[in-house]
BADO-923109 format. One record per residue (C-alpha): x, y, z; residue in one letter. Coordinates in steps of 0.02 Angstrom, whole numbers, padded with zeros to 5 digits, always signed. Example, Ala and Ser with C-alpha at 12.3 -4.5 7.8 and 13.67 -1.06 7.14 Angstrom:
! BADO-923109
+00615-00225+00390a/+00684-00053+00357s/
END
This chain:
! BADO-923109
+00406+00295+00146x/+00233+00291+00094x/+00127+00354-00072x/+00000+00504-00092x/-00171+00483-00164x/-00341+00528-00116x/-00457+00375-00103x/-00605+00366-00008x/-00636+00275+00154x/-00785+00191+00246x/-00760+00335+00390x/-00811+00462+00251x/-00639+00554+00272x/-00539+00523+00114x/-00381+00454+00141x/-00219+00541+00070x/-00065+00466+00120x/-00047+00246+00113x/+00094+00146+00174x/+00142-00039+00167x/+00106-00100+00353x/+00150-00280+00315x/+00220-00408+00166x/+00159-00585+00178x/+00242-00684+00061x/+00205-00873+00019x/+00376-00927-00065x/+00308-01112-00086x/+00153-01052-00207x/+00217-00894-00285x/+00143-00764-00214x/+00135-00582-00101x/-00005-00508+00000x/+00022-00313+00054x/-00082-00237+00179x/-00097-00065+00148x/-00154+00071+00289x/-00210+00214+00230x/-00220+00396+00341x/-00290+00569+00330x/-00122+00642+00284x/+00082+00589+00338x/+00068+00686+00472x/-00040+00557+00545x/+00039+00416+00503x/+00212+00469+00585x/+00087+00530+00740x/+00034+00331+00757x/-00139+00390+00740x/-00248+00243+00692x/-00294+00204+00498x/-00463+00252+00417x/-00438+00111+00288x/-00346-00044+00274x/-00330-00127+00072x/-00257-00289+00008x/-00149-00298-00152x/-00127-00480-00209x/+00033-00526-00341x/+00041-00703-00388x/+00102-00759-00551x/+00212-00650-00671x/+00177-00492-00541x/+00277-00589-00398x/+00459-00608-00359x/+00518-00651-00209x/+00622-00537-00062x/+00561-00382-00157x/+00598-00217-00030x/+00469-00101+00024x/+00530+00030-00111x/+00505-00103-00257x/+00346-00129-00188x/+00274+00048-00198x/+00373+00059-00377x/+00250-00068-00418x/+00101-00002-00314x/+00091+00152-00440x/+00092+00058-00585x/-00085-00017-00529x/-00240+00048-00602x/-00282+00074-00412x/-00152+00157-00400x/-00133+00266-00556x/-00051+00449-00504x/+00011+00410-00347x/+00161+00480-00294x/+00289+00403-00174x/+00357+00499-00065x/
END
């Protein structure tokens, strides 16, 4: 499971398909870290190959409930201006 949408990268080769790589949550304060690693296409990703970008998405507050699944995760992913028009696939 993952999402497709271009963004650029650092490595100058845009980036097309993102997954969640890890959930850190910190149930005492409220609050969810995702790391997201983004890759040159799926293909890549199922391959292993390593990431050309790595992002942070912070919910605290209203935007964080805890024991959320991967799959509500993404649901919420798209609904990020960052994340406007990506499709999860």
């Amino acid at each position: 499971m993952g999402m497709l949408k271009t963004r650029p990268t650092g490595t100058g080769v845009d980036a097309t398909y993102w997954m969640i790589g890890n959930i850190n949550e910190d149930f005492w304060s409220g609050g969810a870290q995702l790391t997201l690693y983004g890759f040159k296409d799926e293909q890549a990703a199922q391959q292993k190959m390593r990431p050309l970008d790595v992002l942070s998405e912070t919910f605290l507050g209203s935007d964080y409930e805890p024991d959320r699944s991967r799959a509500d995760w993404y649901a919420i992913l798209v609904t990020k201006p960052d994340w406007s028009g990506a499709e999860i696939v």
